[in-house]
C-alpha positions in Angstrom: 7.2 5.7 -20.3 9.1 4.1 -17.1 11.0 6.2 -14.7 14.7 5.5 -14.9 14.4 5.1 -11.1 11.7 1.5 -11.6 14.1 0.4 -14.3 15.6 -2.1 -11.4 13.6 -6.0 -11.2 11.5 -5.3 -8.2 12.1 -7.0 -5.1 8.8 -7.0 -2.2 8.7 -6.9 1.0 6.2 -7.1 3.5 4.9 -4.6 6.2 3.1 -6.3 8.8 1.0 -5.0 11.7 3.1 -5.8 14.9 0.0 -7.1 17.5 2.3 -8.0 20.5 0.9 -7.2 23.8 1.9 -4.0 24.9 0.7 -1.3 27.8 0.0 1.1 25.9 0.7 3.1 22.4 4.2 3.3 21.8 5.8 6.2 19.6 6.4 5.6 16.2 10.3 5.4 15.2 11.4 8.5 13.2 12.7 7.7 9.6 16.0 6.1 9.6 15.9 4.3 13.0 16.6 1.1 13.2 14.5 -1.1 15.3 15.1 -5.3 16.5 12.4 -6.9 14.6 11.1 -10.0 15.8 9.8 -11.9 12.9 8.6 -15.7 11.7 9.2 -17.1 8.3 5.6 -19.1 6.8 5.1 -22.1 4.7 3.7 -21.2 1.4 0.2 -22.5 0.5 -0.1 -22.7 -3.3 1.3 -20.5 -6.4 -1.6 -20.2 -8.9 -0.4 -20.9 -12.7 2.7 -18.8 -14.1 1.4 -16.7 -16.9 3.8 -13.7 -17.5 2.5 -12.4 -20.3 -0.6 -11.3 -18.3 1.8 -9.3 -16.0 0.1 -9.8 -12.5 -0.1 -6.9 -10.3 -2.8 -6.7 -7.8 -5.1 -9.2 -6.3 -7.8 -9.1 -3.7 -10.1 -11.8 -1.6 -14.0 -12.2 -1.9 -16.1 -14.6 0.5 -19.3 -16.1 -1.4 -22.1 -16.4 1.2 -21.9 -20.4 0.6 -18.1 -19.8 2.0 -16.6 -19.7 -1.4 -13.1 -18.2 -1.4 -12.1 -15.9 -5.2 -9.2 -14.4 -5.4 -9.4 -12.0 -7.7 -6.1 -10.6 -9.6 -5.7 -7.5 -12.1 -3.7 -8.4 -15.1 -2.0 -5.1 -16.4 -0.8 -6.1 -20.1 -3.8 -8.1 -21.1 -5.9 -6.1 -19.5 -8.0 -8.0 -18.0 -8.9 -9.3 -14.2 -7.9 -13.1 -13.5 -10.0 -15.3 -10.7 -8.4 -17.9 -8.8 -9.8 -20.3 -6.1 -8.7 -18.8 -3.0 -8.2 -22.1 -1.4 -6.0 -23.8 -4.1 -5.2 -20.9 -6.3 -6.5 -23.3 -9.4 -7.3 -20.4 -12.2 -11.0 -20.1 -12.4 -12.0 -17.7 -15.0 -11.1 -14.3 -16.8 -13.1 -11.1 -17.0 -13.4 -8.3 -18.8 -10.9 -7.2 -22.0 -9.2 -3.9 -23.1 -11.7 -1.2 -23.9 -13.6 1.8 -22.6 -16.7 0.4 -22.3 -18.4 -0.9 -19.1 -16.5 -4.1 -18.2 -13.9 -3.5 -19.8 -10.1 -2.2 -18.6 -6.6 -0.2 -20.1 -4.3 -1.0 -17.9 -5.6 -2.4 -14.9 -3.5 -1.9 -11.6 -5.0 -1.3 -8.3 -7.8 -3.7 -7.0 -10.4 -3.5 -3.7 -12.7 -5.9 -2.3 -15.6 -4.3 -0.1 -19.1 -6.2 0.4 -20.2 -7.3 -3.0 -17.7 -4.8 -4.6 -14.9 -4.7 -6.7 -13.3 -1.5 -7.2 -10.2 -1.3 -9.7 -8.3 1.3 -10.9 -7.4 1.9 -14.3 -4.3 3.4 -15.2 -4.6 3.9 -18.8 -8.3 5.2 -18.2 -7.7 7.6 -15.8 -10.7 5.8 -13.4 -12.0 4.0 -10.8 -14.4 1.4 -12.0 -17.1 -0.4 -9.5 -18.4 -4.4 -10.6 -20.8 -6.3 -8.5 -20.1 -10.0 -7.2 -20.4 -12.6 -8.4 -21.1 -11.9 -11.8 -19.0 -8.9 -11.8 -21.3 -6.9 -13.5 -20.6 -2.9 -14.1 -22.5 -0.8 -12.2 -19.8 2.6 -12.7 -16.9 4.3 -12.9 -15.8 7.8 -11.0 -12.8 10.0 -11.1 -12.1 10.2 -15.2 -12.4 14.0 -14.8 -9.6 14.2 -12.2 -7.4 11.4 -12.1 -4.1 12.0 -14.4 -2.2 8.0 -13.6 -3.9 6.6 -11.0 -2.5 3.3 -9.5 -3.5 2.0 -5.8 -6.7 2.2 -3.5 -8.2 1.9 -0.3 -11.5 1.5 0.5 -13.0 2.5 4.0 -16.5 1.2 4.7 -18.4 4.5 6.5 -22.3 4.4 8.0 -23.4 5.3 4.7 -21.5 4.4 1.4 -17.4 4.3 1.1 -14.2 6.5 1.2 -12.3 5.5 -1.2 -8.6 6.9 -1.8 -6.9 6.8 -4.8 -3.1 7.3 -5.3 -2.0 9.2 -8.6 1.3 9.3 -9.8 0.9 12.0 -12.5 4.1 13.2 -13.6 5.3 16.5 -15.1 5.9 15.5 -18.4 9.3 13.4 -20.1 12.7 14.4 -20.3 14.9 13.8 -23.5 15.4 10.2 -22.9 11.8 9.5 -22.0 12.1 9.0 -19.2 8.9 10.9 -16.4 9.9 13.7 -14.7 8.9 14.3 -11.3 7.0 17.7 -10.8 8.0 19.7 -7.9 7.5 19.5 -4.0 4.7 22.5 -4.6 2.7 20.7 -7.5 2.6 17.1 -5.1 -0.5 18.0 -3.3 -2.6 15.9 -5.3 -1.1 12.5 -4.5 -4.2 10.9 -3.0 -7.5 11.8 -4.2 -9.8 11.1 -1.5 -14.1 10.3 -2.6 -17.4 9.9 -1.2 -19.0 6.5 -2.7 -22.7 5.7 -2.3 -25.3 3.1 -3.9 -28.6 2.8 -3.9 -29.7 -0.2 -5.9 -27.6 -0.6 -8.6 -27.2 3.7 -8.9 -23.8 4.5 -8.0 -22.7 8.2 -7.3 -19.2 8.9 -6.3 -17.8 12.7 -4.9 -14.5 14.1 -4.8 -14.4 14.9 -0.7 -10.7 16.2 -1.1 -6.8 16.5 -2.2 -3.9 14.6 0.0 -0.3 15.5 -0.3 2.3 17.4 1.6 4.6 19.7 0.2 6.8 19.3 2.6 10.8 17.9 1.8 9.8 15.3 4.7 6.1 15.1 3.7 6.2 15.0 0.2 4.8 11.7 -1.5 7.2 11.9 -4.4 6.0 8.1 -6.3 3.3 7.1 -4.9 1.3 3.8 -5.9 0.5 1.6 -2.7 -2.0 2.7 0.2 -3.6 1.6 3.4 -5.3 2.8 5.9 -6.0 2.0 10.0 -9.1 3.6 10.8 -8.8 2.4 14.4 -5.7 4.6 14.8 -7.0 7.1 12.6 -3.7 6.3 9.9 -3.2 6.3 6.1 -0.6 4.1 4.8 1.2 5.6 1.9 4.0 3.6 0.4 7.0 6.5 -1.1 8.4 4.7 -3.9 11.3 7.2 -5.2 14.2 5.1 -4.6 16.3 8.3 -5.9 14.5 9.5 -2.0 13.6 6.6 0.0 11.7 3.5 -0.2 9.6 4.0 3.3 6.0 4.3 4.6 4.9 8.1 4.8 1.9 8.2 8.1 -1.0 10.5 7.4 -4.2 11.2 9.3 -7.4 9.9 7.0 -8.6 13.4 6.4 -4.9 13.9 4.9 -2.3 15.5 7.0 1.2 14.0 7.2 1.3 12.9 10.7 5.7 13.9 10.7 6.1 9.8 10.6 8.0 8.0 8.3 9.5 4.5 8.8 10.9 1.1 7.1 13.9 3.1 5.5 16.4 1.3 6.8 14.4 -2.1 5.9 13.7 -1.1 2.8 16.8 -0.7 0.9 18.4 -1.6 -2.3 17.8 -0.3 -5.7 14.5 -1.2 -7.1 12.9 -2.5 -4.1 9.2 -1.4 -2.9 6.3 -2.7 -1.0 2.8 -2.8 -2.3 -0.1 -3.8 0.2 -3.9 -4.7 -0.6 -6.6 -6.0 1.0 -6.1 -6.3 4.7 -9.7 -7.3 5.0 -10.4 -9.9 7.1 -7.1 -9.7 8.3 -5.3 -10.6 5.0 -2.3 -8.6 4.1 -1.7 -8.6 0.4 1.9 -8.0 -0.9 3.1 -8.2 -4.3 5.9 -7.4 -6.7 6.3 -7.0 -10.4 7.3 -10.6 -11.4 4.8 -12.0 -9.2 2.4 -11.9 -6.5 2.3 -13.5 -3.3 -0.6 -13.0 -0.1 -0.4 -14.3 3.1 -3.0 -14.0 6.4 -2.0 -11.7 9.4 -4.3 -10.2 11.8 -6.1 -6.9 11.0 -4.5 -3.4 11.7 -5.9 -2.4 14.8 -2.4 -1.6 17.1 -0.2 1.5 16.5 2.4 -0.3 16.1 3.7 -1.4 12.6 7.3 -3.2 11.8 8.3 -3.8 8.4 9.8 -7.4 7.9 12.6 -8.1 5.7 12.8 -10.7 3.2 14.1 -14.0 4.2 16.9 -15.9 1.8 15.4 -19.3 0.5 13.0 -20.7 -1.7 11.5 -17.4 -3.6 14.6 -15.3 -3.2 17.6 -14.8 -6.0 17.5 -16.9 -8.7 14.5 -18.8 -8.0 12.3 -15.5 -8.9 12.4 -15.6 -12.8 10.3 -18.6 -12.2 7.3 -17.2 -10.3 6.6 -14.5 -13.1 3.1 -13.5 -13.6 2.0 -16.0 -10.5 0.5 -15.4 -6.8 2.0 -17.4 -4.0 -0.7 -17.7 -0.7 0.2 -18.1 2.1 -1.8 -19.3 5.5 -0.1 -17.8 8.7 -1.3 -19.1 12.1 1.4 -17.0 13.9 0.4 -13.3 15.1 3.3 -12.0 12.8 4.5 -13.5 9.5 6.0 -12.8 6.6 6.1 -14.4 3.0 8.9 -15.3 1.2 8.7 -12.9 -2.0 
């Protein structure tokens, strides 16, 4: 069932790496604090075709080795994965259909690009499953014994193999209305699941390393879908989506300890509003919403400073958003900073 807290149309908006010049590391603002943001508005690219009933969440970009751009979309209610051309955003093909069989999906949300890898998280499966490119042919799936609603990844390429983090909302139970109930602070430590991914050939083998969540009232990761990580600043990205708490990004370490940072509260506000980022590789920065999708090209994380961008009136905003649902929106940014129109 939905919380009564997502019952809102959300509204997205982007968090950007901030890659001005600067001396040295700066401290990260504490929760709340406002901060002058300096930011520039970006033409949009294409929008792919509008098809709401496939109820676009996710999408992620794949290079071919002949320079072939996918992008590659998970498509929650039809259960499915959708493949656009990441240059025009033309639709290119579907894969895969509702089932538990390999290649097939319940409730696709989260999606991850790595290599020759696509990773997606089923909801409805409790799992992570792993297809090869270009065919997209099933080579696993990992986590079914642990994961309870899992929704977001991140995927961090090591010497050998993948960590791969996994965000899972589980809830403790419904009340009388139907409506999830959120388990306590002291049952939140399971938030992120965090594995060990290897191949050889086409064997996959995947290890649970460990268990991310503070219990903390400050800590806690009370709704918890969108994650990323800065391995360069040794930083996990964890987007707290309890709007009954605070819509804000929680800073942990990438072996899992909350780092006492927590910012963007005070840009993102309003009831039903979150921020959902995927695939920053290559210096693409993912962010989506509900009714639609949009991506747009920043540089890669690699300074410790972050500012979260607020969404600009005009041509996506109010009114015009019941027409992008179930769409993606690209768009190419030549500045250092950006944001897209949502």
């Amino acid at each position: 069932m939905k919380r009564a807290r997502h019952a809102v149309a959300v509204v997205s908006l982007a968090l950007l790496a901030a890659c001005k010049p600067a001396s040295g590391p700066a401290a990260d603002a504490p929760a709340g604090t406002a901060a002058a943001r300096s930011v520039a508005t970006v033409a949009e690219a294409f929008l792919t075709p509008m098809t709401p009933a496939d109820n676009i969440d996710s999408p992620a970009s794949w290079t071919a080795p002949d320079g072939e751009q996918w992008l590659i979309a998970t498509a929650k209610t039809t259960h499915k994965l959708v493949v656009y051309d990441g240059q025009t955003g033309a639709h290119l093909r579907d894969v895969g259909s509702q089932g538990t069989a390999p290649g097939q999906f319940d409730r696709p949300n989260g999606i991850a690009v790595i290599d020759d890898l696509v990773l997606v998280v089923e909801r409805d499966n409790h799992r992570v499953q792993v297809l090869h490119l270009p065919d997209f042919t099933p080579l696993g799936v990992f986590a079914a014994a642990d994961l309870r609603k899992p929704y977001g990844l991140w995927v961090n390429k090591q010497r050998e193999g993948y960590d791969v983090y996994v965000t899972d909302s589980y809830d403790a139970g419904e009340d009388a209305q139907g409506n999830d109930v959120l388990p306590p602070l002291a049952e939140l430590d399971k938030r992120v699941r965090r594995y060990a991914l290897t191949l050889k050939g086409t064997a996959l083998d995947a290890t649970l390393v460990g268990s991310i969540g503070d219990t903390s009232e400050a800590g806690a990761l009370r709704v918890v879908e969108s994650i990323w990580g800065d391995p360069a600043n040794d930083r996990l990205l964890i987007a707290e989506e309890d709007e009954t708490y605070a819509s804000e990004i929680k800073v942990y370490t990438l072996e899992g300890r909350f780092t006492g940072t927590a910012f963007g509260r005070d840009a993102f506000r309003g009831a039903g509003r979150r921020r959902d980022a995927q695939d920053l590789r290559q210096g693409r920065l993912v962010d989506h919403h509900r009714a639609g999708q949009a991506a747009q090209r920043v540089p890669p994380v690699r300074s410790p400073h972050l500012e979260a961008c607020r969404r600009v009136p005009g041509q996506h905003g109010g009114q015009h958003r019941r027409h992008l649902a179930g769409s993606i929106g690209v768009c190419a940014v030549p500045a250092r900073r950006a944001v897209c129109r949502a």
